[in-house]
N, C-alpha and C positions, 0 to 999 in steps of 0.2 A: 376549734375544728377547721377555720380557714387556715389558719397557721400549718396545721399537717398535710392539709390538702396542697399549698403552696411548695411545701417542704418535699414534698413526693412526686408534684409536677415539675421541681428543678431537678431531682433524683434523678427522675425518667430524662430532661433533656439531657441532663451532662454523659448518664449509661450511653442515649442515642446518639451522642455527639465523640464517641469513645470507639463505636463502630466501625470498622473503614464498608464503604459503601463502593459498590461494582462500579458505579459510573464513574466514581474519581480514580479509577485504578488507570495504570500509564497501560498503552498500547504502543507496543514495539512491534513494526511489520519489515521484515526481511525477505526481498524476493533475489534468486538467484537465476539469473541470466538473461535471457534478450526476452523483455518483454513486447506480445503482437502490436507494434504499434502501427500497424496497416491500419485502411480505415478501408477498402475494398471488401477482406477478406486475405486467403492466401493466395489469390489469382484474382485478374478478369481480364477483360476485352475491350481496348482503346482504338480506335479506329484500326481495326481487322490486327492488332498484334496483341499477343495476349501475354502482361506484364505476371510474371510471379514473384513472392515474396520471398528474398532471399536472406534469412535469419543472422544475426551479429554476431561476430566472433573473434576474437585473439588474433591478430596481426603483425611480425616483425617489422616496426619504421625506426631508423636509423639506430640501430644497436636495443630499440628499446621495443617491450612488447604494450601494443594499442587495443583498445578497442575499437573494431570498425562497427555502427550502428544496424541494424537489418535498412534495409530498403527494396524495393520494386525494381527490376529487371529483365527485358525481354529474351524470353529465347528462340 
């Protein structure tokens, strides 16, 4: 009787071990374009001038195209 019993609980591990399981599954995250990296918001107010954020984008420098970063800005 322990003999089956043994025999059926390595059954069960090797079945559960056969599995694949959500947590080991791989996570691939693609994000496409200028992520908010303000820490404001998309404006505020520095001693009476009020900076807005001005979002990343594609830039011609020397023959080649760049990306410039978003950054803060007054207008």
């Amino acid at each position: 009787m322990k003999y089956k019993l043994a025999v059926l609980l390595a059954a069960l591990m090797c079945a559960g071990a056969m599995v694949p399981k959500t947590a080991d599954a791989l996570r691939i995250n693609i994000a496409i374009g200028d992520r908010p990296y303000y820490t404001h918001g998309p404006w505020y107010w520095n001693n009476g001038v009020r900076w807005y954020w001005i979002p990343g984008h594609f830039a011609w420098r020397h023959h080649h195209q760049v990306w410039i970063p978003g950054h803060y800005a007054a207008r």
